[in-house]
Biopython code that builds the backbone (N, CA, C, O; Angstrom):
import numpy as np
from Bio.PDB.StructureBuilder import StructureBuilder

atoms = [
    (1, "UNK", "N", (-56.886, -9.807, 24.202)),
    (1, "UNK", "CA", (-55.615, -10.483, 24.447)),
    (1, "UNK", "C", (-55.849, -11.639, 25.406)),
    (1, "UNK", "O", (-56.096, -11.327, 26.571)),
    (2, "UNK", "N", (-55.807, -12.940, 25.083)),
    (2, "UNK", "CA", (-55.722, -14.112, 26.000)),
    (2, "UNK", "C", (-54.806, -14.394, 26.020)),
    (2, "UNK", "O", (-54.154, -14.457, 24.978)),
    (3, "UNK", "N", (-54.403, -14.638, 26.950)),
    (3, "UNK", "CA", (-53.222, -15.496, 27.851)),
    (3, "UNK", "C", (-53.352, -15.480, 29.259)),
    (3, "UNK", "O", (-54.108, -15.021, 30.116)),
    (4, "UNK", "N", (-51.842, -16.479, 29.123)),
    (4, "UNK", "CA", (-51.885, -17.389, 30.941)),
    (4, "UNK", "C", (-51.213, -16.434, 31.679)),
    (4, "UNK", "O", (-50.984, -16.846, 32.816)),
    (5, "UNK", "N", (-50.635, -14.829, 31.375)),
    (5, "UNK", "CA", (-50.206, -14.144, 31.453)),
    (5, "UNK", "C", (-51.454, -13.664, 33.478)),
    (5, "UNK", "O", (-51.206, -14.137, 34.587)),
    (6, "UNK", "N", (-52.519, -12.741, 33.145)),
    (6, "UNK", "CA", (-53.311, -12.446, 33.605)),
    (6, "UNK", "C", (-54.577, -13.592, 33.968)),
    (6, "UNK", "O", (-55.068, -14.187, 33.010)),
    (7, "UNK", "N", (-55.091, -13.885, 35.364)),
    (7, "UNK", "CA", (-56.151, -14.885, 35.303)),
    (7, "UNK", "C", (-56.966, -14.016, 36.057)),
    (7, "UNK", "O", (-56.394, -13.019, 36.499)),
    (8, "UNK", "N", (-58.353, -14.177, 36.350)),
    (8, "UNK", "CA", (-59.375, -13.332, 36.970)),
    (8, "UNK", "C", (-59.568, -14.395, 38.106)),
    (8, "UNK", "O", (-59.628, -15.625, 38.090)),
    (9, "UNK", "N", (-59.653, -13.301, 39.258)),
    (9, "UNK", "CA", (-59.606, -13.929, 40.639)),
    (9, "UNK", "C", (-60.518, -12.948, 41.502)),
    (9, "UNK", "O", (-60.592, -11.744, 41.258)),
    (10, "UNK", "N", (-61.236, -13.607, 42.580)),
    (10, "UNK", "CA", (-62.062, -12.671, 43.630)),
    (10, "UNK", "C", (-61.670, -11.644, 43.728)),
    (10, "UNK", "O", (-60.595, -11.436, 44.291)),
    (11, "UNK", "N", (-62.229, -10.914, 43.341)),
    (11, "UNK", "CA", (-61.533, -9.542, 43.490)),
    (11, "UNK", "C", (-60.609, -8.763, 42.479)),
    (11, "UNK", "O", (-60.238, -7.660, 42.882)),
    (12, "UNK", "N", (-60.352, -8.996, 41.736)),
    (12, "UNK", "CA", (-59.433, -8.759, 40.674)),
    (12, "UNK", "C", (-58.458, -9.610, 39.935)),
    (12, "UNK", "O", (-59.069, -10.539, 39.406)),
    (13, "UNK", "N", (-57.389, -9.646, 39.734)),
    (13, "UNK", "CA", (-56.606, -10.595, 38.842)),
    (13, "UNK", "C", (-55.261, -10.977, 39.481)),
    (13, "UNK", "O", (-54.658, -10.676, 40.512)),
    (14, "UNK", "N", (-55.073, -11.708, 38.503)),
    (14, "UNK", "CA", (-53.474, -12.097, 39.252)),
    (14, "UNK", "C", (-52.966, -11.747, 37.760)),
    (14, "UNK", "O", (-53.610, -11.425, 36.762)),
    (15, "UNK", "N", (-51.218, -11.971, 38.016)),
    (15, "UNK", "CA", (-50.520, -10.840, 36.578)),
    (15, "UNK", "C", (-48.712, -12.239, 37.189)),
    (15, "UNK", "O", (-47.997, -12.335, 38.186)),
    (16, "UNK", "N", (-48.807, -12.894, 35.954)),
    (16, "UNK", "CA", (-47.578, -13.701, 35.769)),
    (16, "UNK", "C", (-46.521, -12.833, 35.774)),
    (16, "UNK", "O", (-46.570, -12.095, 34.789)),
    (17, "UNK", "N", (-45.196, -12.538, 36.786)),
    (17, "UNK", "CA", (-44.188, -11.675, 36.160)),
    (17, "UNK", "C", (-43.232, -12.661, 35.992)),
    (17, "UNK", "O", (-43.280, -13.759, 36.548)),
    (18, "UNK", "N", (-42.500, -12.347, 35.354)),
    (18, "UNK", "CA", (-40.504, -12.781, 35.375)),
    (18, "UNK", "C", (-39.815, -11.500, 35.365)),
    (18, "UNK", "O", (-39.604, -10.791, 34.381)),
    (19, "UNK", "N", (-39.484, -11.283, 36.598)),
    (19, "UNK", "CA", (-38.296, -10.418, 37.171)),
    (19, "UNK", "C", (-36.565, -10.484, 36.717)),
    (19, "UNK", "O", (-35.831, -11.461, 36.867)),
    (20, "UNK", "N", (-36.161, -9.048, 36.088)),
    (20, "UNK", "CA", (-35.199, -8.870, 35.897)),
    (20, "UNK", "C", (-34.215, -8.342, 36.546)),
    (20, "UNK", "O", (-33.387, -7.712, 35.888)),
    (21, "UNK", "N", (-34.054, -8.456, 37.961)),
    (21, "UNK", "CA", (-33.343, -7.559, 38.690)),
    (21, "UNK", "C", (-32.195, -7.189, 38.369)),
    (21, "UNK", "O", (-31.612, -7.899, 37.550)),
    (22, "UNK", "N", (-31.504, -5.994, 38.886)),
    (22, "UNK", "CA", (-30.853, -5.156, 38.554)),
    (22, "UNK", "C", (-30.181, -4.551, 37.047)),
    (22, "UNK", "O", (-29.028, -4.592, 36.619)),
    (23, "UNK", "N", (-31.369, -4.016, 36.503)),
    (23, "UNK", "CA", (-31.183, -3.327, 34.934)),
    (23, "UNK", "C", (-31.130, -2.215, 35.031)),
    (23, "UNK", "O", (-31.477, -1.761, 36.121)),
    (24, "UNK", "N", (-30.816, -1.541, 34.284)),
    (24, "UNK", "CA", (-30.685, -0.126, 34.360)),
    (24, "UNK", "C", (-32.000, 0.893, 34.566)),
    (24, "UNK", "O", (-31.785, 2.016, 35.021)),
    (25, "UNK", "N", (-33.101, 0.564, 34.291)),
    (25, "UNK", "CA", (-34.128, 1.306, 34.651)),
    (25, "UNK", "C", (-35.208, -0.027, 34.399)),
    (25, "UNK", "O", (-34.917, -1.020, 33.733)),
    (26, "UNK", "N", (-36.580, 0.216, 35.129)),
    (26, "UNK", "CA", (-37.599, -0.346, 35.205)),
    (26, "UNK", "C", (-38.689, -0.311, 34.561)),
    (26, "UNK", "O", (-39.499, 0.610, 34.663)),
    (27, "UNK", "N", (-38.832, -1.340, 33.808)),
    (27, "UNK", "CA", (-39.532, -1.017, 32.431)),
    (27, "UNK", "C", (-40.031, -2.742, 32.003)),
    (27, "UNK", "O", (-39.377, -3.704, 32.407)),
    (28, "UNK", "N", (-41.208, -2.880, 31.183)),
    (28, "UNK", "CA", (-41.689, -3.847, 31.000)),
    (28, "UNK", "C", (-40.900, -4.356, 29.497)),
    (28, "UNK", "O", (-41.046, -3.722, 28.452)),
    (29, "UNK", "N", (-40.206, -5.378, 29.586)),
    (29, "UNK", "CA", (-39.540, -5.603, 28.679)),
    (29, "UNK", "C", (-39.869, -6.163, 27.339)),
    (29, "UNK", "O", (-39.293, -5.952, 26.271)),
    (30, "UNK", "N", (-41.087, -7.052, 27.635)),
    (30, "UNK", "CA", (-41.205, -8.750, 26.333)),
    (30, "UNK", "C", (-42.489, -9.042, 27.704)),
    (30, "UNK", "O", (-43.151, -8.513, 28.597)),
    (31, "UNK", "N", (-42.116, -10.498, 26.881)),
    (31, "UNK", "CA", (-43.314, -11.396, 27.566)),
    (31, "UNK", "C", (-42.516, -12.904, 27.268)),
    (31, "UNK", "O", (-42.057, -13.288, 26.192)),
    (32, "UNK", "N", (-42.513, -13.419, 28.221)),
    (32, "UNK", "CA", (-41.073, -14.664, 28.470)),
    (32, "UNK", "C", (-42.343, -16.055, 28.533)),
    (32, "UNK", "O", (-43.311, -15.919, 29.281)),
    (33, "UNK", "N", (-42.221, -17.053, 27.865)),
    (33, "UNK", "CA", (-43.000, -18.124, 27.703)),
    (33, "UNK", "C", (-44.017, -18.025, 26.585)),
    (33, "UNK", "O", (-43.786, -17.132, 25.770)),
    (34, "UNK", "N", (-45.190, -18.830, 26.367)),
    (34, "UNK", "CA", (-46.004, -18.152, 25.900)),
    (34, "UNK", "C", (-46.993, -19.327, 26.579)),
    (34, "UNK", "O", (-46.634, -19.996, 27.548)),
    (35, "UNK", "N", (-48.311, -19.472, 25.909)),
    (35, "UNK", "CA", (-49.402, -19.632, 26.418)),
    (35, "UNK", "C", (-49.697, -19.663, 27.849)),
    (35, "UNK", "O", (-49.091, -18.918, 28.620)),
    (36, "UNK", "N", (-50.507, -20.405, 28.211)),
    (36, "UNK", "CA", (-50.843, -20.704, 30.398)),
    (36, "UNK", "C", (-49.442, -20.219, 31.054)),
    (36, "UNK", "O", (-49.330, -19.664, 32.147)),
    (37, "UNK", "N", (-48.308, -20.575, 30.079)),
    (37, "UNK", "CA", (-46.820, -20.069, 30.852)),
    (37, "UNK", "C", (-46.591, -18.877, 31.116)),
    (37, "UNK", "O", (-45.805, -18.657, 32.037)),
    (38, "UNK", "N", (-47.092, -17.941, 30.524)),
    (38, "UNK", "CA", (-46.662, -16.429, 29.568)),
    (38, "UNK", "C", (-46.455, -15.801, 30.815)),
    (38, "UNK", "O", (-47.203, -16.054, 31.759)),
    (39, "UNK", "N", (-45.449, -14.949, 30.921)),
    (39, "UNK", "CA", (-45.209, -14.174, 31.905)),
    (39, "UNK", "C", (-44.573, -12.930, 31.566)),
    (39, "UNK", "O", (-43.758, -12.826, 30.649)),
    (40, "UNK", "N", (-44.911, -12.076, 32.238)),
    (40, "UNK", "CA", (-44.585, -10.433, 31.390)),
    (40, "UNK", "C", (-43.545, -10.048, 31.964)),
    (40, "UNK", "O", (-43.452, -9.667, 33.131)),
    (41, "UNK", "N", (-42.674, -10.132, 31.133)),
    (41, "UNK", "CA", (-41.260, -9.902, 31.557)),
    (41, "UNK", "C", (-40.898, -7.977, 31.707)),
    (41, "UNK", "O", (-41.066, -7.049, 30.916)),
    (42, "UNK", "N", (-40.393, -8.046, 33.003)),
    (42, "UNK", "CA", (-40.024, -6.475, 34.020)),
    (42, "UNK", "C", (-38.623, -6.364, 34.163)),
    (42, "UNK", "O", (-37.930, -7.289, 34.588)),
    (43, "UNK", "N", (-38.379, -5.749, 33.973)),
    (43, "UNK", "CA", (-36.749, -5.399, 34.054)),
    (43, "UNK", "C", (-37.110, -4.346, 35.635)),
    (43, "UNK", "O", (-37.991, -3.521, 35.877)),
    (44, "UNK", "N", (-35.949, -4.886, 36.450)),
    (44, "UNK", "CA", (-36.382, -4.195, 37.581)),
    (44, "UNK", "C", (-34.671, -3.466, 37.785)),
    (44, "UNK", "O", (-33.620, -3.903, 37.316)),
    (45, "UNK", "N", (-34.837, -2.538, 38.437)),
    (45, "UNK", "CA", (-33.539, -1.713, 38.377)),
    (45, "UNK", "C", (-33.016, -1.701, 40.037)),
    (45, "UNK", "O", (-31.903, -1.388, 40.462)),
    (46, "UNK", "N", (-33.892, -2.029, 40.594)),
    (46, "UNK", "CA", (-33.424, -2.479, 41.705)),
    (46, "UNK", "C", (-32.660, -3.432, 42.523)),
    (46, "UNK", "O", (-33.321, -4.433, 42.246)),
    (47, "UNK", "N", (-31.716, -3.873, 43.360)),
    (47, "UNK", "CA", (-31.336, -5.465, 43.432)),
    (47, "UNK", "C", (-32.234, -6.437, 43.554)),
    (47, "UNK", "O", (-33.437, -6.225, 43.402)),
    (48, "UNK", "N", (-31.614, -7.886, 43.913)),
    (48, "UNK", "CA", (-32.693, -8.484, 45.032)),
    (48, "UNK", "C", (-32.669, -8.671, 45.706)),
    (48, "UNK", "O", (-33.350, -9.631, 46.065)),
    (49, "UNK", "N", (-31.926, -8.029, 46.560)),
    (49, "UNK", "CA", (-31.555, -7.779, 48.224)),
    (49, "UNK", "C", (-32.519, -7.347, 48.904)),
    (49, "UNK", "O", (-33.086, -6.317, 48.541)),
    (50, "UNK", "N", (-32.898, -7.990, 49.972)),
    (50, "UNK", "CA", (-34.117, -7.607, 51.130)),
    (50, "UNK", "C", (-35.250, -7.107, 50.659)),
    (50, "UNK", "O", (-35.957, -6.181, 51.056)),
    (51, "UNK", "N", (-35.328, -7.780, 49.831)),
    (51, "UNK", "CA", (-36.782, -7.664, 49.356)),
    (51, "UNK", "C", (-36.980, -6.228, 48.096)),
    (51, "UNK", "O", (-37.980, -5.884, 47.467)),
    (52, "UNK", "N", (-35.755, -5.731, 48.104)),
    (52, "UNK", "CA", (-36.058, -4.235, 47.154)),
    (52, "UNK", "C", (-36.607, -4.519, 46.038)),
    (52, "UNK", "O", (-37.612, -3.858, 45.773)),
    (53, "UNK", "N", (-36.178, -5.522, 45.066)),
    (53, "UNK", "CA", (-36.768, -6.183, 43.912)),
    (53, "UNK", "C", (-37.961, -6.219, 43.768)),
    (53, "UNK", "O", (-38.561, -5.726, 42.813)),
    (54, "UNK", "N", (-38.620, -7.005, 45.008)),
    (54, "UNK", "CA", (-40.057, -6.907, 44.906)),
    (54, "UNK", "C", (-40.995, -5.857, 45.186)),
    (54, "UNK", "O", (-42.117, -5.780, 44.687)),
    (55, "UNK", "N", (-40.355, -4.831, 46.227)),
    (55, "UNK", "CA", (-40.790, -3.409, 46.666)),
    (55, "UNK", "C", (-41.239, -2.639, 44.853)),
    (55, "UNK", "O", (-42.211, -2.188, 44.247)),
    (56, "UNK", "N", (-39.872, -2.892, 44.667)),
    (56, "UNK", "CA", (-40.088, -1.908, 43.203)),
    (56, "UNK", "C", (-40.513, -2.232, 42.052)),
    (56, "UNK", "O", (-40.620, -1.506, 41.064)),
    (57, "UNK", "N", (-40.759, -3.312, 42.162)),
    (57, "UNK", "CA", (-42.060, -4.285, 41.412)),
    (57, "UNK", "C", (-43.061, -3.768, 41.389)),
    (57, "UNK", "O", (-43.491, -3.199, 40.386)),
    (58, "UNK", "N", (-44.030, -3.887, 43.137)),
    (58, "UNK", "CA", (-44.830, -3.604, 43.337)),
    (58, "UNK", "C", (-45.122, -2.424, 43.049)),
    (58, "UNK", "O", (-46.238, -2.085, 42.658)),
    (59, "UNK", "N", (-43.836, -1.404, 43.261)),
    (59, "UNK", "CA", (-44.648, 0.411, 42.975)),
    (59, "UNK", "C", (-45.246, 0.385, 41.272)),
    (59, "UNK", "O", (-46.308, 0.850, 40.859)),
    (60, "UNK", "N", (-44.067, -0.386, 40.425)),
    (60, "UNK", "CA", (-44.362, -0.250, 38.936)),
    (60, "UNK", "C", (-45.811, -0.543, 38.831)),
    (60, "UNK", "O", (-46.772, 0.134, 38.464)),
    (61, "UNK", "N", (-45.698, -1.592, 39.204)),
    (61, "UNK", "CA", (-47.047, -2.621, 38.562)),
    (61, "UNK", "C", (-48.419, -1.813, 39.176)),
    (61, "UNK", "O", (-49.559, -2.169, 38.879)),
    (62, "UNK", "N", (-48.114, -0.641, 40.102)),
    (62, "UNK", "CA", (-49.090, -0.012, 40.942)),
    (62, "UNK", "C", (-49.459, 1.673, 39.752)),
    (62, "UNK", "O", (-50.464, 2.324, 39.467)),
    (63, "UNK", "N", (-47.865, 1.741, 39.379)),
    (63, "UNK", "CA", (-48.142, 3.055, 38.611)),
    (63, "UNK", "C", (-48.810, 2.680, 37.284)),
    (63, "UNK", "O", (-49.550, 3.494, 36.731)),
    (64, "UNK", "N", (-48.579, 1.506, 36.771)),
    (64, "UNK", "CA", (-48.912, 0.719, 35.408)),
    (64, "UNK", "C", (-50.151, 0.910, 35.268)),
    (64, "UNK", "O", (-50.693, 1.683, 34.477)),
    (65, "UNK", "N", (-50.826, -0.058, 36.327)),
    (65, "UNK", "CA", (-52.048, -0.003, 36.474)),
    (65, "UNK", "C", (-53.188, 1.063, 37.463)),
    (65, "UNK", "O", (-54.394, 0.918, 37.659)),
    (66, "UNK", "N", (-52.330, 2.035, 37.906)),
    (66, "UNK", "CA", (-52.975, 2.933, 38.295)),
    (66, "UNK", "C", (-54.059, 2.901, 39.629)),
    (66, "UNK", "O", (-55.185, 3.353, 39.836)),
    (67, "UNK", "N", (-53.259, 2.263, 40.253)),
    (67, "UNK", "CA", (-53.759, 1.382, 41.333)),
    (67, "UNK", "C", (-52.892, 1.760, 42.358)),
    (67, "UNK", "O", (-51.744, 1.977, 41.968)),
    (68, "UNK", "N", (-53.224, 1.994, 44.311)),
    (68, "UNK", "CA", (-52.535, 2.042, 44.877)),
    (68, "UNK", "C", (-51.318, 0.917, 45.369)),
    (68, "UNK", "O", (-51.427, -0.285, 45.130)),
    (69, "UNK", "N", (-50.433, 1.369, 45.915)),
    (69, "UNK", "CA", (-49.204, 0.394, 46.098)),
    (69, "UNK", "C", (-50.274, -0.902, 47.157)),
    (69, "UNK", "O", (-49.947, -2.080, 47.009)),
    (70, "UNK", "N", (-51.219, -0.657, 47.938)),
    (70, "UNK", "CA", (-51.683, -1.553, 48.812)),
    (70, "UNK", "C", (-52.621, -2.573, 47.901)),
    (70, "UNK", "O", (-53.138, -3.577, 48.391)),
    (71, "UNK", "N", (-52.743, -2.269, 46.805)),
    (71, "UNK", "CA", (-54.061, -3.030, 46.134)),
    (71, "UNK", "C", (-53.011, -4.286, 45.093)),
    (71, "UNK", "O", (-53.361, -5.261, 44.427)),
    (72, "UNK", "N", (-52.015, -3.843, 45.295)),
    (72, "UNK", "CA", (-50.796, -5.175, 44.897)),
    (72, "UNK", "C", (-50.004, -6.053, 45.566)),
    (72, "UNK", "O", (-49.049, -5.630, 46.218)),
    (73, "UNK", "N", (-50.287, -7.348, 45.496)),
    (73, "UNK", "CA", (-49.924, -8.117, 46.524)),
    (73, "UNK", "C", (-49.337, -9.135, 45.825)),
    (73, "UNK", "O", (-49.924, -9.713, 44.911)),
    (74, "UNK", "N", (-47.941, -9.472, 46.270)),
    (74, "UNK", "CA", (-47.016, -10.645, 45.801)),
    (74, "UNK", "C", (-47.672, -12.261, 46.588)),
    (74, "UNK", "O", (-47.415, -12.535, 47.760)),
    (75, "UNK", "N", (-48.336, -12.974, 45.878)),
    (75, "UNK", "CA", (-48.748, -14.098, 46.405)),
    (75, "UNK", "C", (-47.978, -14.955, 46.008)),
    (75, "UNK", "O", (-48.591, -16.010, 46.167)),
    (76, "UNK", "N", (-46.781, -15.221, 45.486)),
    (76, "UNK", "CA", (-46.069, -16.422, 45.022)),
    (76, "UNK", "C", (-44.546, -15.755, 44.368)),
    (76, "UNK", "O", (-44.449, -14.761, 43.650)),
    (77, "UNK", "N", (-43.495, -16.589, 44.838)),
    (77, "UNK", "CA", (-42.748, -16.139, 44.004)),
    (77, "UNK", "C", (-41.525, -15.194, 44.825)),
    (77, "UNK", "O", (-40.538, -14.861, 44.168)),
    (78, "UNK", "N", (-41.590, -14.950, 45.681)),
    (78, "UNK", "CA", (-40.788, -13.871, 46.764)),
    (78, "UNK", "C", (-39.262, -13.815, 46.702)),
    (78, "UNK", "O", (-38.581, -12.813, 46.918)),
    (79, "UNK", "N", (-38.726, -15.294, 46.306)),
    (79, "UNK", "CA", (-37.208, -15.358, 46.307)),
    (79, "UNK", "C", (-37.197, -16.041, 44.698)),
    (79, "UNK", "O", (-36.325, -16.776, 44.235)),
    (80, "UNK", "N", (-37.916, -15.762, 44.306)),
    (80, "UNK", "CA", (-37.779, -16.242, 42.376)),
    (80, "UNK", "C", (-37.788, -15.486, 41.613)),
    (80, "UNK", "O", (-38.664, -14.677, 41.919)),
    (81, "UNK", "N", (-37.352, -15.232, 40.788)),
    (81, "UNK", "CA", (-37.588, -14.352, 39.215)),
    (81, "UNK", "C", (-39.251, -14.758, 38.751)),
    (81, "UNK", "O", (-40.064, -13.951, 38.299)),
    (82, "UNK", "N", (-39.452, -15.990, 38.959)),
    (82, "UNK", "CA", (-41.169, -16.228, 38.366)),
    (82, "UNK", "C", (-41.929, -15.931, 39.374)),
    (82, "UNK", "O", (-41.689, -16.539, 40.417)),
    (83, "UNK", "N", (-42.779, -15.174, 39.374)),
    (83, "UNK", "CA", (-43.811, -14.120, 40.453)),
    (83, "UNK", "C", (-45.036, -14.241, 40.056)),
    (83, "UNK", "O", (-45.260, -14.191, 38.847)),
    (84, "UNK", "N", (-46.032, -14.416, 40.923)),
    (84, "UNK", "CA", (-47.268, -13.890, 40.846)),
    (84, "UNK", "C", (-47.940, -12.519, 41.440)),
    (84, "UNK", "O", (-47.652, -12.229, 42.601)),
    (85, "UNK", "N", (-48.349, -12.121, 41.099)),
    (85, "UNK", "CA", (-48.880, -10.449, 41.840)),
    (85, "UNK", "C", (-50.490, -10.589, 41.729)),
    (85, "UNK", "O", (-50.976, -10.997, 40.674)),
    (86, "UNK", "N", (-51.308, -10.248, 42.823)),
    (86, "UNK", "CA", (-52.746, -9.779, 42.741)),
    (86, "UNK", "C", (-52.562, -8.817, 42.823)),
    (86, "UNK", "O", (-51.597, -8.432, 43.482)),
    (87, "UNK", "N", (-53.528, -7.822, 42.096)),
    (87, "UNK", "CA", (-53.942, -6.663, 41.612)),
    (87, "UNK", "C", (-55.254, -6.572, 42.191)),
    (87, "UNK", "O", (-56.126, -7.219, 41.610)),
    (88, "UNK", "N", (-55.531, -6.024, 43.035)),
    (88, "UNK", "CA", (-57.219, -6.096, 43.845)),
    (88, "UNK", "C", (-57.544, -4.855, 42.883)),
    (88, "UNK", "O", (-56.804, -4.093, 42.261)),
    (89, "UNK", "N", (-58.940, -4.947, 43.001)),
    (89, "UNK", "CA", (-59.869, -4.040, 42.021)),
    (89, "UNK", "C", (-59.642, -3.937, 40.807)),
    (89, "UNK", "O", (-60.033, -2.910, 40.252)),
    (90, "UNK", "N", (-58.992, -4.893, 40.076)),
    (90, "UNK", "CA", (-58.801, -4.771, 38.800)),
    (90, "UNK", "C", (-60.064, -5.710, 37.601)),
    (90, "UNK", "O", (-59.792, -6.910, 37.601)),
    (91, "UNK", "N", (-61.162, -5.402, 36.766)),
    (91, "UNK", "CA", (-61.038, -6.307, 36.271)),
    (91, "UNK", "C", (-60.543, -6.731, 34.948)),
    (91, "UNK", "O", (-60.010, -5.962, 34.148)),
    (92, "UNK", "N", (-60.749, -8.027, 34.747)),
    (92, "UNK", "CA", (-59.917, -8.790, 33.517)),
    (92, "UNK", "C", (-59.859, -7.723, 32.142)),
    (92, "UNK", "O", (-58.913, -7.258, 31.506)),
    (93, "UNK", "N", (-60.861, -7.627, 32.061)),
    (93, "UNK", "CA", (-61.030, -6.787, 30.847)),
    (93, "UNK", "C", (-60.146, -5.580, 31.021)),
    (93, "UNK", "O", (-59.232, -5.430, 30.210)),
    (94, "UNK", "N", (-60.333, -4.609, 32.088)),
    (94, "UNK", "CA", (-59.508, -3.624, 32.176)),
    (94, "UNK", "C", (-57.498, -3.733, 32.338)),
    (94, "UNK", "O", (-56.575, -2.986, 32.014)),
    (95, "UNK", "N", (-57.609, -5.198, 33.064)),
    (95, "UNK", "CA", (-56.105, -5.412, 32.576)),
    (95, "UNK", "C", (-55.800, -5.807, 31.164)),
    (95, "UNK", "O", (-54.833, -5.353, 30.551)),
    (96, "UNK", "N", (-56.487, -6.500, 30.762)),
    (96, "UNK", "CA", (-56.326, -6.826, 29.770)),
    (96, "UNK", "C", (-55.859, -5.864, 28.392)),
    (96, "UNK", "O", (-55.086, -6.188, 27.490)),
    (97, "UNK", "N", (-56.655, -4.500, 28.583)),
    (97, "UNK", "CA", (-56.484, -3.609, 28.099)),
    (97, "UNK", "C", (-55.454, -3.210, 27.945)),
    (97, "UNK", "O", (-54.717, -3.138, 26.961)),
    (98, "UNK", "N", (-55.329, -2.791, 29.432)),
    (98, "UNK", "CA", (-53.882, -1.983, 29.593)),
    (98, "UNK", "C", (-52.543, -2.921, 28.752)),
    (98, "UNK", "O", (-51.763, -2.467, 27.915)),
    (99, "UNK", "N", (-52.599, -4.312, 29.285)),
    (99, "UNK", "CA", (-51.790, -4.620, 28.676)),
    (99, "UNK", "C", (-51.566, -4.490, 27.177)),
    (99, "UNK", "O", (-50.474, -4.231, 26.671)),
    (100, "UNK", "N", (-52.897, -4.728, 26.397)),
    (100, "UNK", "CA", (-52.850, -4.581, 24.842)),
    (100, "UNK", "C", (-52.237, -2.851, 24.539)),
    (100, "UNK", "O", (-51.483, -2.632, 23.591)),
    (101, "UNK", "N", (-52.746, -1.607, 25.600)),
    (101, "UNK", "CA", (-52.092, -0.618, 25.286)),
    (101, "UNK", "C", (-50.600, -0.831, 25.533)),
    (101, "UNK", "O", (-49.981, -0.107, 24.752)),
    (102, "UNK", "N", (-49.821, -1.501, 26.272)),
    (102, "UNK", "CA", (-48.805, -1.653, 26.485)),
    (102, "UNK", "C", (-47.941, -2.207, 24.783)),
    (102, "UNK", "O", (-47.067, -1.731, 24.058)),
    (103, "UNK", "N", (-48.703, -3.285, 24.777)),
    (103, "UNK", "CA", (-47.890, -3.674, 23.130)),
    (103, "UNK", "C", (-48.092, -2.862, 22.233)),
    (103, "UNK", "O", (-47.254, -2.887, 21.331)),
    (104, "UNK", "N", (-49.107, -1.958, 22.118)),
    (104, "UNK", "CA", (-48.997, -1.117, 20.928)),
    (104, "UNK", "C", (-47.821, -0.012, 21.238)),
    (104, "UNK", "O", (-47.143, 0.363, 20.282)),
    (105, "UNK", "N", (-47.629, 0.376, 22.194)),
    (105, "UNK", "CA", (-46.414, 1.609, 22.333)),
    (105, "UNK", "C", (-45.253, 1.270, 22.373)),
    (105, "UNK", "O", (-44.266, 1.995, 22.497)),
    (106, "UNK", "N", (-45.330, -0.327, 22.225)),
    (106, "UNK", "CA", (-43.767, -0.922, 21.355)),
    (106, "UNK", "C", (-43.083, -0.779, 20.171)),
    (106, "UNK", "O", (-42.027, -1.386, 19.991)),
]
sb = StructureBuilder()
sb.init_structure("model")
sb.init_model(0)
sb.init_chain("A")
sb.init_seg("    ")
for serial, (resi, resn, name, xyz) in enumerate(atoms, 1):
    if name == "N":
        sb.init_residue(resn, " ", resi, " ")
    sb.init_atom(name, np.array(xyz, "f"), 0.0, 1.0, " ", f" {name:<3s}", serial, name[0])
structure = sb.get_structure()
């Protein structure tokens, strides 16, 4: 799976989101743009009040990838729906994966 979605960075990757705050449950929805744009669209069930949005971002994207909550880090994006997240210890290939398992259980 290529795309602008996921890029490989020191240490692991970075992961394009577009945030849906407050939906009824938290769940990876679509994928919003496409090429270098592509961003994996999250329905977040949380507000975006004081930061909860991004809190519960971070746990998903931690249970997703199976990774602790500390190894995910919001580098861009804090008061936007368009987000960037590093994922430390991840590599490309192994996100990459996950994500392709992700579209097949659509």
């Amino acid at each position: 799976m290529k795309n602008g979605m996921l890029r490989p960075v020191a240490g692991g990757v970075t992961l394009a989101v577009r945030a849906q705050p407050g939906a009824k449950k938290t769940a990876i929805t679509g994928v919003y743009g496409e090429g270098d744009s592509a961003q994996l669209k999250i329905a977040v069930q949380a507000p975006p009040l004081e930061g909860r949005a991004n809190a519960a971002l971070i746990a998903f994207l931690a249970e997703t990838f199976g990774l602790p909550k500390n190894a995910i880090e919001l580098v861009n994006g804090e008061l936007s729906r368009s987000k960037v997240f590093r994922l430390r210890g991840v590599p490309i290939e192994a996100a990459e994966a996950r994500l392709a398992q992700w579209t097949q259980h659509r």
